[in-house]
C-alpha positions in Angstrom: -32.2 -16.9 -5.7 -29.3 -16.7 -8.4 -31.7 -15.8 -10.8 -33.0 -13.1 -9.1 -29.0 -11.9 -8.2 -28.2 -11.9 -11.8 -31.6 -10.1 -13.1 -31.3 -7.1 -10.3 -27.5 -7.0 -11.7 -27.7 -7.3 -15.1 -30.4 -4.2 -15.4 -27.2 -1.7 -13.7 -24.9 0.0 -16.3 -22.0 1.3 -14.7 -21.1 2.5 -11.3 -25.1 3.9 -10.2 -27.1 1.6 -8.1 -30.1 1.8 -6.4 -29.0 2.0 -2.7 -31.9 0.5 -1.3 -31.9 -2.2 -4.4 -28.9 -3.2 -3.1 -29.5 -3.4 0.6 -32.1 -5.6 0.1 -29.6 -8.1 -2.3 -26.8 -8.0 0.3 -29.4 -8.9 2.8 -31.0 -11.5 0.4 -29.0 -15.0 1.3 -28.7 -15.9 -2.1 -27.4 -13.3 -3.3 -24.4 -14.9 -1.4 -24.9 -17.7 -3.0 -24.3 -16.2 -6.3 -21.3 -14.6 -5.4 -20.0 -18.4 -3.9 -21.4 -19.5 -7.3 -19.1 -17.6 -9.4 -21.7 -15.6 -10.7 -20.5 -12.1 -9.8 -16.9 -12.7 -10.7 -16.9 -11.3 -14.5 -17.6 -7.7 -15.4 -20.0 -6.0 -15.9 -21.6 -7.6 -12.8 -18.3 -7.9 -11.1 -17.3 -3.9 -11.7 -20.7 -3.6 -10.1 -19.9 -4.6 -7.1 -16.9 -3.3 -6.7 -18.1 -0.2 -7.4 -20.2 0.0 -4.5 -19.3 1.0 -1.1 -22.7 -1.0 0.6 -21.2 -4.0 -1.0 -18.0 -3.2 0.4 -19.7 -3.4 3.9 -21.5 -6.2 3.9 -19.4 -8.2 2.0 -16.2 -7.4 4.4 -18.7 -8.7 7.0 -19.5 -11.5 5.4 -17.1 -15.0 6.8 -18.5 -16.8 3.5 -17.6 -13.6 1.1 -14.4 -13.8 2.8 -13.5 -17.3 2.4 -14.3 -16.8 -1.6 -12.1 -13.7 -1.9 -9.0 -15.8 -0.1 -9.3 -18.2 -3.0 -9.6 -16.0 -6.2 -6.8 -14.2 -6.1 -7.4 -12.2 -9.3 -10.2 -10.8 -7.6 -8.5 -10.1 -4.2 -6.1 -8.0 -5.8 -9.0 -5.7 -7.6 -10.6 -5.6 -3.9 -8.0 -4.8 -2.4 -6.5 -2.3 -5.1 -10.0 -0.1 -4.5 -10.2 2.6 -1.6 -13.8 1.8 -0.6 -13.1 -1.7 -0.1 -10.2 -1.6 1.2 -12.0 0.9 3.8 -14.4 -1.9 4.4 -11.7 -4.6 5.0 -9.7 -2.6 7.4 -12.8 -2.0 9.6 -13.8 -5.4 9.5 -12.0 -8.3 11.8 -13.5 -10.7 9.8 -12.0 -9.4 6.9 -8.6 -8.7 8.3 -7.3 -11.8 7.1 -7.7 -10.4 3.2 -5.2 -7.7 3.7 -2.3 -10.0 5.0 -3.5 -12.6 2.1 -1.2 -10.7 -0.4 1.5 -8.5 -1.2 -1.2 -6.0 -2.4 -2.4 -5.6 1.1 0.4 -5.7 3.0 1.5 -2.6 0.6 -1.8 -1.0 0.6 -2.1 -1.0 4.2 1.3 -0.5 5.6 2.9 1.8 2.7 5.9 2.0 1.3 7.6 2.9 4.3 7.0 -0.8 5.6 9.9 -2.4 7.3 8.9 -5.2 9.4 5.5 -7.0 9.9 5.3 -9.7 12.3 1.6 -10.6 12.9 1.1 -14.2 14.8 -0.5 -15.6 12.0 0.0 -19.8 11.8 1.7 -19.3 7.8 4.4 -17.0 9.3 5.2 -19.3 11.9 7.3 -22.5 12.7 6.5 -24.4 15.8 8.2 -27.2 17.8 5.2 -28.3 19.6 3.8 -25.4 20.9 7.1 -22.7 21.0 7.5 -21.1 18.4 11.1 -21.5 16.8 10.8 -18.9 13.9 8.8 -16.1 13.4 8.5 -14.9 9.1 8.1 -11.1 8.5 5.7 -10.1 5.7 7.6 -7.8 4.6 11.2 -8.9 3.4 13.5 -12.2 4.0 13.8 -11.5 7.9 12.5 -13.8 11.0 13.0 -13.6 14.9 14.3 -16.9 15.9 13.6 -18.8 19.4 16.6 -20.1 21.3 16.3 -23.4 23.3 14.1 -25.1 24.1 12.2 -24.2 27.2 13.0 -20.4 26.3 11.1 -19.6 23.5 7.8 -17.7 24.2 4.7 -20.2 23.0 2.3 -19.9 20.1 -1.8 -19.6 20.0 -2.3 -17.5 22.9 -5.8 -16.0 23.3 -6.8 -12.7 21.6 -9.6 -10.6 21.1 -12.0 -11.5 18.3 -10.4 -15.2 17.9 -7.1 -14.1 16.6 -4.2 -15.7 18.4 -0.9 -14.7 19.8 2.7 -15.1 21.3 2.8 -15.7 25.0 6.1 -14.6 26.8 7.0 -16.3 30.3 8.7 -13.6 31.6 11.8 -15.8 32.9 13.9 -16.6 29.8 11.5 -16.9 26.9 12.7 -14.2 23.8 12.5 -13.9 20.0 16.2 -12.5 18.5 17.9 -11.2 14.9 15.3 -9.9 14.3 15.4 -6.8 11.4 18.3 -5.0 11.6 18.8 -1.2 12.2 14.5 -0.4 13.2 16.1 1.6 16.2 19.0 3.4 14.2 17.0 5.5 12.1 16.2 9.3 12.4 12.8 8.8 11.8 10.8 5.4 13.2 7.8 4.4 14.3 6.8 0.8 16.0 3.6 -0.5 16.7 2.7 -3.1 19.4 -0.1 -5.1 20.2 0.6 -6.4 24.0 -1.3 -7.4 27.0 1.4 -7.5 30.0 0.7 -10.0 32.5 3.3 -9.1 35.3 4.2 -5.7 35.8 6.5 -5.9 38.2 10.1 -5.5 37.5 11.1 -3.9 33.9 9.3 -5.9 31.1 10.8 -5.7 28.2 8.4 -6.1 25.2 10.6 -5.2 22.3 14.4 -3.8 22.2 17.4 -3.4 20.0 20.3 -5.9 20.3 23.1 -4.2 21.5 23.9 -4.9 24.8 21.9 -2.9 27.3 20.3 -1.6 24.3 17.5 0.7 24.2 13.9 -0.8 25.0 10.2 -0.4 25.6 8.3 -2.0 28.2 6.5 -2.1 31.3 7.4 -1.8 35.2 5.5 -1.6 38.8 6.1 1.8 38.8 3.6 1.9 35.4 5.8 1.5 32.3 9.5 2.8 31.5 11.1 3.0 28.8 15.0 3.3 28.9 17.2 4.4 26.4 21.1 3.2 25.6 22.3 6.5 27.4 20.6 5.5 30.8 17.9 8.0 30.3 14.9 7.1 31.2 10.4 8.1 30.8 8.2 6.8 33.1 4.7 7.0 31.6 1.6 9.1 33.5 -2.3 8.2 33.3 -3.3 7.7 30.5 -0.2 6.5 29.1 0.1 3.9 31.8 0.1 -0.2 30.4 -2.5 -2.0 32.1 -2.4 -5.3 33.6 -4.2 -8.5 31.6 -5.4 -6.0 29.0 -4.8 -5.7 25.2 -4.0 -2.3 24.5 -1.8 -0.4 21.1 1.2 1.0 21.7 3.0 3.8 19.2 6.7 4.7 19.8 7.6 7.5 17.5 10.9 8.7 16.9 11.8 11.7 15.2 15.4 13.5 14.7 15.9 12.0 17.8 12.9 13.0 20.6 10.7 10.4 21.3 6.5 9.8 21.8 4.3 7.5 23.0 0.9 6.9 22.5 -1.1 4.3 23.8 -4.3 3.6 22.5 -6.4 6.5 21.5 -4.5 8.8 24.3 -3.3 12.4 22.8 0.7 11.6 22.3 3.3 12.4 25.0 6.9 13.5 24.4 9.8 10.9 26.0 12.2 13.7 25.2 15.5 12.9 23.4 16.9 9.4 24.0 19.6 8.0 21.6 19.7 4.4 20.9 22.8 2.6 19.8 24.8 4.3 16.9 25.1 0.5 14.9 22.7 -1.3 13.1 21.5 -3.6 16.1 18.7 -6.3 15.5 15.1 -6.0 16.8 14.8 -8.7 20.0 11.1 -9.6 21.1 10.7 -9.7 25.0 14.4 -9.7 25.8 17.0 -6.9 26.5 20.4 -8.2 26.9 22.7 -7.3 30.3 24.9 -4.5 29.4 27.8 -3.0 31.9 25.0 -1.0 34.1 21.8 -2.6 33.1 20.8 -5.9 33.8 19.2 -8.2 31.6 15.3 -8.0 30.7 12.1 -10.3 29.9 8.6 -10.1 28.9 5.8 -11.5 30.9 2.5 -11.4 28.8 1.5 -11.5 25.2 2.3 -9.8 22.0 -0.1 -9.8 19.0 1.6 -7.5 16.9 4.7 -5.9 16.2 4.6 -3.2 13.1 7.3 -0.8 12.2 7.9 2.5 9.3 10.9 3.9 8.4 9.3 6.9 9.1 7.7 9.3 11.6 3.9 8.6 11.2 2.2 11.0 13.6 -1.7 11.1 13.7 -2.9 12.8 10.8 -0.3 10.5 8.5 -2.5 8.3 6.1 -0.4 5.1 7.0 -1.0 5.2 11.2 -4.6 6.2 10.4 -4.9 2.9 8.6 -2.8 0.8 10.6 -4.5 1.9 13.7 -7.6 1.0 12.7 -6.8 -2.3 11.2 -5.3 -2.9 14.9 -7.9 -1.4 16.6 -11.0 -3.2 15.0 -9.0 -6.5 14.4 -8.1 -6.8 18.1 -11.5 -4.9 19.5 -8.9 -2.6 21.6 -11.4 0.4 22.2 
């Protein structure tokens, strides 16, 4: 079967191929084989396919493909440097581990308007038993940091698709110091991956860290979120959180007004809410008591946590790819 992988390669010159040629290769066992074997990794075979889009497909599909790309990183980087693959990967949750493999993905798929990454992968992670102590951001030298123990949310949570998660208690159980100043800026835009388990109550799921800072998060009366000033949104169908359900969450700020959007929802106006004027660190599933405002926690899960130093509305390139990386990766709809 190698043999016949290398023949039906080694008769293409550059970029054409014969779509149904290759079809039946991808389909062909051993042409997996030969990419396992080595065979495909040196040009011209290798340009080949990486020229093609099918490949792109099936191999992003493909758990043993996958595994191979993880350990040739010089390869990695060319698949993840090209549009259609990269296409491929993002669709693919069996693939989504190749675009946090490297610092060409995380830049590829987040932009250069990245400023924090926490995904609840077990490499950015450092556990004391099962609570997680430190969580890394991919993107710079930043972590969220559990307190004591016995309040520290736990790690390896159940997700969709067989990724994992961090699992909040909802009675003292936060992540602070995070990044500092995600909240300050103009122009912002977080990402969250949660499934709320308790609604009742405000919930915080992330905030800043001044005290009875600004917040997002869920409530019995169907989601709030409250800004420094005292101001508050309550959210209408379909913006509503749901109960023991994964579901994507966009806050959007932009010279100061607010959006939400949850999951594929048109995006609602919060109005203008200011957040604290200072620098204030990002705290997972915590809001700390301020003069008026008592103090929060999260009940429920968090998968991810993404956020831009800029406003990424729906047509922007980066939340198109971001969304769908989140929205195959954790099958939210």
């Amino acid at each position: 079967m190698y043999i016949k992988a290398d023949r039906i390669l080694s008769g293409i010159t550059g970029g054409a191929i014969n779509s149904a040629q290759l079809q039946a290769l991808l389909a062909d066992p051993g042409y997996l084989g030969a990419f396992r074997s080595g065979i495909l990794y040196s040009p011209p075979r290798r340009d080949v396919l990486l020229a093609s889009p099918q490949a792109a497909a099936v191999v992003a599909g493909s758990a043993l493909a996958v595994a191979e790309l993880l350990g040739k990183s010089s390869l990695l980087t060319a698949v993840l440097a090209d549009s259609s693959w990269f296409a491929a990967l993002v669709c693919s949750p069996t693939a989504v581990p190749l675009v946090y493999a490297s610092a060409t993905g995380i830049a590829t798929l987040f932009g250069a308007d990245r400023k924090a990454v926490f995904a609840p992968h077990a490499a950015q992670m450092t556990l004391s038993g099962s609570e997680v102590t430190a969580w890394r951001d991919y993107v710079g030298a930043t972590q969220l940091w559990g307190g004591a123990a016995g309040a520290r949310p736990t790690f390896d949570g159940p997700a969709p698709n067989g990724f994992t998660s961090v699992a909040f208690d909802g009675v003292n159980d936060a992540l602070s110091a995070g990044p500092s100043g995600l909240f300050a800026a103009a122009a912002t835009t977080f990402y969250v991956v949660v499934r709320p388990t308790t609604m009742t109550s405000d919930r915080v799921w992330i905030a800043e860290g001044g005290a009875g800072g600004g917040y997002i998060g869920s409530s019995g009366t169907g989601g709030v979120l409250q800004a420094y000033s005292g101001g508050t949104y309550n959210f209408a169908a379909p913006h509503v959180p749901t109960a023991n359900t994964w579901q994507l969450y966009r806050l959007r700020k932009d010279s100061g007004s607010l959006y939400i959007k949850r999951n594929s929802s048109a995006e609602v106006s919060a109005g203008a809410m200011t957040f604290n004027a200072g620098a204030q660190p990002l705290i997972v599933g915590h809001r700390l008591n301020g003069s008026s405002v008592p103090e929060r926690f999260f009940a429920g899960q968090i998968a991810e946590i993404v956020n831009l130093g800029k406003s990424a509305g729906d047509a922007d390139a980066d939340n198109i790819r971001i969304t769908e990386l989140l929205r195959s990766k954790y099958a939210l709809w």
